[in-house]
Each structure stands twice: as structure tokens, then as C-alpha cells.
KOLVEX-361059 format. One line per 10 residues: number of its first residue (from 0); for each residue z, x, y of N, C-alpha, C. Coordinates in pm, whole numbers, plus 50000, padded with zeros to 5 digits. Example, Ala and Ser with C-alpha at 12.3 -4.5 7.8 and 13.67 -1.06 7.14 Angstrom:
// residues 2
0	50780,51319,49431,50780,51230,49550,50780,51320,49670; 50708,51285,49775,50714,51367,49894,50787,51290,50003
// end
This chain:
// residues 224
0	89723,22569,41644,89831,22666,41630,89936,22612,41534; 90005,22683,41423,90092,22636,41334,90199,22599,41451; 90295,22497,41378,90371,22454,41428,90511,22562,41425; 90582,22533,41563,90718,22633,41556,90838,22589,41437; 90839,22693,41367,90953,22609,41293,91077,22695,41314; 91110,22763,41404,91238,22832,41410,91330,22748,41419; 91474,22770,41373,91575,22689,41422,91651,22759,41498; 91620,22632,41577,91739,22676,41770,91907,22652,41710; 91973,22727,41762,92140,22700,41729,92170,22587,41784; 92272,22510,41732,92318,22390,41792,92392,22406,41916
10	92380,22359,42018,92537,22337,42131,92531,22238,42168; 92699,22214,42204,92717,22038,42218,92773,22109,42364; 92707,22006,42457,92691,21973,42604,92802,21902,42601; 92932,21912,42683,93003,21816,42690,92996,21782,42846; 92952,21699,42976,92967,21672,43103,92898,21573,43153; 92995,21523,43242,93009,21384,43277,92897,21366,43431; 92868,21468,43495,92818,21473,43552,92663,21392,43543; 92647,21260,43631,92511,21226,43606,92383,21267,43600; 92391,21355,43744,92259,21471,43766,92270,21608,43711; 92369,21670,43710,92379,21797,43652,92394,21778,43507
20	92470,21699,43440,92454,21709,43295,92284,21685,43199; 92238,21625,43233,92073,21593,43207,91990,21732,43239; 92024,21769,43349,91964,21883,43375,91977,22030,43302; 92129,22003,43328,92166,22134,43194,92109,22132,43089; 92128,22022,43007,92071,21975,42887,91979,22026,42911; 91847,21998,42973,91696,22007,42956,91686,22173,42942; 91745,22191,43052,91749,22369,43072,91773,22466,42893; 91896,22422,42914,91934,22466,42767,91855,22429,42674; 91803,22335,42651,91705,22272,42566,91594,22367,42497; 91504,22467,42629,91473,22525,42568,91501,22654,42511
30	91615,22651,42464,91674,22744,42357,91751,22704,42243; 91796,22574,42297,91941,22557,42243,91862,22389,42170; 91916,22351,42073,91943,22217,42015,92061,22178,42098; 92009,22059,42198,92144,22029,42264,92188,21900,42253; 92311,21907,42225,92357,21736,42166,92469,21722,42324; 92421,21655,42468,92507,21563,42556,92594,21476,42489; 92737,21495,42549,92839,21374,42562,92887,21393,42715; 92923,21264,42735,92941,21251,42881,93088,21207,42907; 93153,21203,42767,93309,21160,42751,93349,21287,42703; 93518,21306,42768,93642,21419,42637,93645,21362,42539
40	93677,21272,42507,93733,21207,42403,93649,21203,42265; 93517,21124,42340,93408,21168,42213,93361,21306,42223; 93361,21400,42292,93339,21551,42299,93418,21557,42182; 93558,21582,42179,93622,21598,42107,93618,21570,41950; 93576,21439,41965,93567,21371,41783,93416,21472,41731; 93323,21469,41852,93200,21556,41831,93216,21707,41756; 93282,21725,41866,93286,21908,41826,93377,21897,41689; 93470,21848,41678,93550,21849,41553,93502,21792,41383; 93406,21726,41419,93329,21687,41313,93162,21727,41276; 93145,21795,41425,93036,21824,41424,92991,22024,41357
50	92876,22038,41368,92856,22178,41334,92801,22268,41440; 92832,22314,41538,92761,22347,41639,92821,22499,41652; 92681,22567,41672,92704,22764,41706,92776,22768,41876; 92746,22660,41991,92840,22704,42077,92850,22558,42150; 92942,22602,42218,92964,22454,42292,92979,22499,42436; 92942,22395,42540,92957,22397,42727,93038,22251,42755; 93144,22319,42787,93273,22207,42834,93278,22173,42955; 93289,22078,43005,93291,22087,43157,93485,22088,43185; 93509,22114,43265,93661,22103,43281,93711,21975,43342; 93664,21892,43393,93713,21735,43466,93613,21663,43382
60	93674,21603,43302,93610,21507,43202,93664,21351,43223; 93596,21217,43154,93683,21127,43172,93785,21112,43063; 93838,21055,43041,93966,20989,42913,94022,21132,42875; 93958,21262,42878,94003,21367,42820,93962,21462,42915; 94043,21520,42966,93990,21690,43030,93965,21828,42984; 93858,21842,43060,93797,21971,43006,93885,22081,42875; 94028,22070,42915,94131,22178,42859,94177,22120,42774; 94200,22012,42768,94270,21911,42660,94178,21901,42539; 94065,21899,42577,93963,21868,42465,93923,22041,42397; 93918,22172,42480,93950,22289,42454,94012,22273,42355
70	94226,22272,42396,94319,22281,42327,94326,22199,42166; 94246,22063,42199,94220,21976,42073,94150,22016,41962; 94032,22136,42044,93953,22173,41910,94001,22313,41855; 94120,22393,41941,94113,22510,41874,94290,22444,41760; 94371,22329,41801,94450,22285,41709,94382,22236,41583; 94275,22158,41591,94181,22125,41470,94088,22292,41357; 94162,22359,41469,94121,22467,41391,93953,22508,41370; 93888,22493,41485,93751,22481,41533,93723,22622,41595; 93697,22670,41579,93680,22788,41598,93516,22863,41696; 93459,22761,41727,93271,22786,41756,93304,22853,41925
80	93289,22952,41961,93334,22967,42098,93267,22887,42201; 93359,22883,42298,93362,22762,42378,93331,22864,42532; 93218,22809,42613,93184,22830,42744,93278,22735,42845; 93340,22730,42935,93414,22605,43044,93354,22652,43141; 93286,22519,43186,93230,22487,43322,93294,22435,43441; 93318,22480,43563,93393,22394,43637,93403,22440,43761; 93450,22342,43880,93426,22359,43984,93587,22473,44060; 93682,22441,43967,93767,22505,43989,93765,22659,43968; 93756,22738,44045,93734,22869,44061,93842,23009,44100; 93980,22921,44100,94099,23015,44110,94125,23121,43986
90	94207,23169,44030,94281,23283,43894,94304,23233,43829; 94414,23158,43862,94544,23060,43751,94439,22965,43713; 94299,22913,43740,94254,22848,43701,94159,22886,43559; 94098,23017,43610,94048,23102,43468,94171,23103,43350; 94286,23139,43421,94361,23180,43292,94379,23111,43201; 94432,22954,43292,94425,22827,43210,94344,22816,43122; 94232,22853,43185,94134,22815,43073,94127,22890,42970; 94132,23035,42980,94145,23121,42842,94222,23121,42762; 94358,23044,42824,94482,23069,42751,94467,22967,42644; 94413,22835,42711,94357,22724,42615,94280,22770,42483
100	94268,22848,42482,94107,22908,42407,93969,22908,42440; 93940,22887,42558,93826,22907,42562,93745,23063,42572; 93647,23067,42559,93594,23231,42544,93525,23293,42688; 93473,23195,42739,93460,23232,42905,93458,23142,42993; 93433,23185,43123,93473,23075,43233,93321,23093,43352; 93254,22970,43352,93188,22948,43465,93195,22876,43522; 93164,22898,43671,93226,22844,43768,93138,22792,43857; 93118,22667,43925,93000,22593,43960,92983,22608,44130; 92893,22622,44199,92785,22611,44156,92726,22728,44042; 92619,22725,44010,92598,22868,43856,92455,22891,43838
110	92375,23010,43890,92226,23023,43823,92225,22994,43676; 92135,22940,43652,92087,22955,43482,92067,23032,43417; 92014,23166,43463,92024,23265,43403,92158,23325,43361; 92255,23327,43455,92361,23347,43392,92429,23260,43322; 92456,23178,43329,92462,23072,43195,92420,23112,43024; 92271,23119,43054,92248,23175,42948,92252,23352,42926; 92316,23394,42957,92353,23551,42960,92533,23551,42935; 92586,23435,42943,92720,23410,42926,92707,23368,42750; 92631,23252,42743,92638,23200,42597,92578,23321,42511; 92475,23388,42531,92455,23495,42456,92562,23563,42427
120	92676,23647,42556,92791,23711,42543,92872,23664,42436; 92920,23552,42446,92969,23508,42363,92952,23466,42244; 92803,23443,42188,92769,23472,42019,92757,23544,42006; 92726,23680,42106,92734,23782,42047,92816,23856,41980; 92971,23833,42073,93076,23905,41998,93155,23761,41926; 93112,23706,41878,93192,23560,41826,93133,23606,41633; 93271,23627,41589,93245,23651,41456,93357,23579,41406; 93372,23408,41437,93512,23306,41413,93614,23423,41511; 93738,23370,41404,93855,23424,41507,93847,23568,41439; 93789,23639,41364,93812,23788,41330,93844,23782,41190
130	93902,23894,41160,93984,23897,41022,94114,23847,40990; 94151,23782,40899,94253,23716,40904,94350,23724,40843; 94492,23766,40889,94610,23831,40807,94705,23697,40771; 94753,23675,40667,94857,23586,40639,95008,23610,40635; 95085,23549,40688,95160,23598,40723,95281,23464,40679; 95308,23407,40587,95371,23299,40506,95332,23217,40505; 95292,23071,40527,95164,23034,40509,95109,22969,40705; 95139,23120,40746,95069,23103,40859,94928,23183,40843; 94825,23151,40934,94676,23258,40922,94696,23319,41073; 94712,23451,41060,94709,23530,41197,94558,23597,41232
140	94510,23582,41327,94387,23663,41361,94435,23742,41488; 94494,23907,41465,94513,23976,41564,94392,24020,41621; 94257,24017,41599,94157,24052,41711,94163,23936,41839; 94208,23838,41787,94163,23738,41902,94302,23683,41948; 94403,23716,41893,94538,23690,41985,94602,23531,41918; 94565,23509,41798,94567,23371,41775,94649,23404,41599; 94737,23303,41597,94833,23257,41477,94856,23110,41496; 94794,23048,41407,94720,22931,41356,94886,22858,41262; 94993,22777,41305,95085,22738,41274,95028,22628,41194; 95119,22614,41059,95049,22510,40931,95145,22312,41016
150	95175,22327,41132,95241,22209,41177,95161,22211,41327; 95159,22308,41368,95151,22297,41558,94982,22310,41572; 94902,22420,41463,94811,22448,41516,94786,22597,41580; 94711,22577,41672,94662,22731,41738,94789,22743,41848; 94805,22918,41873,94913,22968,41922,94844,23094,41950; 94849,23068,42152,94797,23226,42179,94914,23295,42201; 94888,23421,42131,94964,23537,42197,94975,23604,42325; 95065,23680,42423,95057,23754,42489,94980,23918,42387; 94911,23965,42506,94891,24082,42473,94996,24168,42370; 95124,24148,42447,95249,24245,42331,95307,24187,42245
160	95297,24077,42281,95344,24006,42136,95254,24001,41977; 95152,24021,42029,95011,24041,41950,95017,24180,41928; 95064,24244,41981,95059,24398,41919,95212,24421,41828; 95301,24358,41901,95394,24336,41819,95418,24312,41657; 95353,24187,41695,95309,24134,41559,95191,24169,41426; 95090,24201,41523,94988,24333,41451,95084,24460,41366; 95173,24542,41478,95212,24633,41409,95305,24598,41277; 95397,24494,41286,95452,24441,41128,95396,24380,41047; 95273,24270,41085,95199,24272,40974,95157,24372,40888; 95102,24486,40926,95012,24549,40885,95088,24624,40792
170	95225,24658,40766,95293,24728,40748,95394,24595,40676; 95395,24514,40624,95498,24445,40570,95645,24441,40503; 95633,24565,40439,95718,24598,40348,95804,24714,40437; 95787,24716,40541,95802,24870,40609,95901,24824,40746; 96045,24864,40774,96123,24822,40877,96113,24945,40992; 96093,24868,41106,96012,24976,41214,96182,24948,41339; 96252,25074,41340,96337,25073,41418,96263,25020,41561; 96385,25014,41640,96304,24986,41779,96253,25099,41881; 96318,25202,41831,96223,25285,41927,96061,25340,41817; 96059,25301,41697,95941,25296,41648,95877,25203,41725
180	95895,25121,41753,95819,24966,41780,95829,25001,41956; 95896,25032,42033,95887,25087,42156,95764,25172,42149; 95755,25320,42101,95617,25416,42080,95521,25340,42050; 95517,25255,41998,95389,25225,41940,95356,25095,41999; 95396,25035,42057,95381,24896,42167,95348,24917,42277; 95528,24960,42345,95525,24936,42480,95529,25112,42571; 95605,25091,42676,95540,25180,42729,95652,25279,42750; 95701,25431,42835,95750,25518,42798,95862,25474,42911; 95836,25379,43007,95949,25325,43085,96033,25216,42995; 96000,25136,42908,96039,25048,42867,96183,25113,42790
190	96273,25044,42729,96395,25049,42689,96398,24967,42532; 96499,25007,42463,96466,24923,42319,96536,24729,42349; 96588,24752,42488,96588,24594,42477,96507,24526,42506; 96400,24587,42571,96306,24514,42558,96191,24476,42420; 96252,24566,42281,96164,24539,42161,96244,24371,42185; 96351,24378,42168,96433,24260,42146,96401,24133,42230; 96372,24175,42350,96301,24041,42401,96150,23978,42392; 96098,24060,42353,95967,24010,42295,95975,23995,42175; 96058,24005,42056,96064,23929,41941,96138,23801,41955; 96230,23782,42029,96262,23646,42114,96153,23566,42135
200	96076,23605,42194,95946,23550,42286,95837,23515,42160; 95868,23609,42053,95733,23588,41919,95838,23473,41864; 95959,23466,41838,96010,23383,41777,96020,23240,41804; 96028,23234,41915,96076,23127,41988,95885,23047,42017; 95789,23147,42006,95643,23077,41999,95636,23028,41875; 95662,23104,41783,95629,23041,41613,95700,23040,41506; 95775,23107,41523,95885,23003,41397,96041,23139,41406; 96148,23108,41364,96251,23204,41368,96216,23281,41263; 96153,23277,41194,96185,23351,41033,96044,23432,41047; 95971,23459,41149,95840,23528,41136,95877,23670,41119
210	95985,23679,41240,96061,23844,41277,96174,23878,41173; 96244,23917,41110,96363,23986,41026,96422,24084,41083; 96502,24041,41133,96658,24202,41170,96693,24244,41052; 96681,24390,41046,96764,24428,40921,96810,24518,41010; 96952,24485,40968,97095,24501,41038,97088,24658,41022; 97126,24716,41159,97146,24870,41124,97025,24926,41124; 96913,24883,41108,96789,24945,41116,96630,24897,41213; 96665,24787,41197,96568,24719,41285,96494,24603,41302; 96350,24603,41277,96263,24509,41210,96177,24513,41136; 96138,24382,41063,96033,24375,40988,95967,24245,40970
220	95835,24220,40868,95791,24092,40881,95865,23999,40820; 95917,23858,40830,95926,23751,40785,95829,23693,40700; 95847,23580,40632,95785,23483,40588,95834,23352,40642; 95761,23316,40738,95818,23162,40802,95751,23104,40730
// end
């Protein structure tokens, strides 16, 4: 029989686990090119230098934790979506993890099948961070909630602040009073002080000069 020559996508295994990490590996194996690390730290230097279509993080790592090493690769500006594995299974514990950047959350114990029905999910809709708007020499990707600071790195948005900011990008040249920016944001209870506190909230995440008051009329985009 000719030999298989397809190429399997890369994923880097990051978990410390003695028996479960080997095992994953093997599992994944047959789909996946799987490169094990059993450290954060070298996870980290891995994924950041490395080329890999997805990665499986575990969340309690040694020298580096699961989120830290997350947060490390989406500041390096790494973009390959990221699966987190972990035994921690709360709310605030998912959120953590998404807020970090990661793209989904499994939670241990875990069939294999869903595992691999998760990593599919996620190459499936994983096209990098989206399209990408510039916005002074920041890179904004409003599909995925992310503005990429040329000092700090990655910066998630809230939902409204991301729509916030969507609606003046898109429109640059164009000053959107606040009850424009009320209609088209928030909601029909809301009040125009609240445009004002969520440009607080965009400002105070990424730079003062992103937002522009023009006095008497409203807002518009900056160049920070």
C-alpha cells in the first residue's frame, strides 16, 4: 500500500500530568502531529517560536500556569487558538480563562471525543484574530474583541466597549453625538452618561487619545 503522506496539523500538548499527558498525546496523535511539554515556561518559549495550527493547555502548570502562559502567547501576539484543560470547572473559572484569550474551556474529567469535537470547533471558526482595523499604530480586530497595544500587547474588550469602538472605527472621520452612540450600542434604558462611562472604561484600557471629545458635539476616533 503507498505510503500516507497527508499532513496532520501541528498541536503543541502543553501538561504536566504524568499519566494523562502521554495519553492525550497518543490519543491526539492519531490526528494531530503532537509536540508534549510538561513545563509553562517551555510551553511558552514553544508556542511562541514554534508553528502550530492548535494548541491544549493544561491550566496548573509548573514554573508557569496554565493562564499565564495563555496571556504570554496572546501578548507575543500568537494568535493559533488555544483549547484550556483543567480541573477547575467554575464560572469565574471559564471566564478567566476566556478573558485570557483562550478560545474554549475543557474541563476534566473529558471523553475524547469531545476533545476532539472541541479542537475541530475551534479551527473551524479560527481565521487568526479576523480582519484587522488600525487604529494609530494600534491593530484592532473587532470580530474577536482584541486591540493589540504597540507597548502592552493584547487587550480584551468588553462586549460594549468593542462595539463602541467598532462603531468609530468604522466611521473615522465622522463625530457620533451620544445619543447616536446610545442607538446604536446600548440599550433604550440606558442614558447618554452612560456613552461617557464606557469611553472612560475604553480609555483608561488603552490609551487616552484612542476616544476624542469634540466639544459641543460628541465623539470620534483618536489616534493614540
Amino acid at each position: 500500500m503507498p505510503a500516507d503522506t497527508t499532513v496532520r496539523a501541528r498541536l503543541l500538548l502543553i501538561e504536566d500530568d504524568p499519566q494523562l499527558g502521554p495519553m492525550v498525546a497518543q490519543v491526539l496523535g492519531e490526528v494531530y502531529d503532537v509536540t508534549l511539554i510538561v513545563d509553562g515556561a517551555e510551553g511558552l518559549a514553544a508556542g511562541v517560536s514554534g508553528e502550530y495550527e492548535v494548541m491544549v493547555i493544561d491550566r496548573r502548570l509548573p514554573s508557569l500556569d496554565g493562564l499565564s502562559v495563555v496571556d504570554g502567547l496572546r501578548r507575543k501576539l500568537v494568535t493559533t487558538p488555544i483549547l484550556l484543560l483543567t480541573a477547575l470547572g467554575t464560572v469565574r473559572d471559564r471566564v478567566d480563562g476566556l478573558d485570557t484569550g483562550a478560545n474554549d474551556y475543557l474541563v476534566k474529567p473529558f471523553e475524547f471525543d469531545e476533545l476532539f469535537a472541541r479542537l475541530r470547533a475551534i479551527r473551524r471558526v479560527f481565521t487568526g484574530e479576523g480582519r484587522a482595523l488600525l487604529v494609530g499604530g494600534w491593530a484592532y480586530y473587532p470580530d474577536s474583541r482584541t486591540i493589540y497595544s504597540p507597548y502592552d500587547g493584547r487587550i480584551l474588550l468588553t462586549v460594549k466597549e468593542n462595539e463602541l469602538l467598532r462603531l468609530l472605527t468604522e466611521a473615522p472621520q465622522r463625530t457620533f453625538s451620544r445619543q447616536q452612540i446610545l442607538a446604536a450600542v446600548f440599550s433604550a434604558d440606558d442614558t447618554a452618561g452612560t456613552v461617557d462611562t464606557y469611553v472612560h472604561y475604553l480609555r483608561r484600557k488603552t490609551d487616552t487619545d484612542i476616544v476624542l471629545t469634540v466639544r459641543g458635539q460628541g465623539y470620534r476616533l483618536g489616534q493614540p
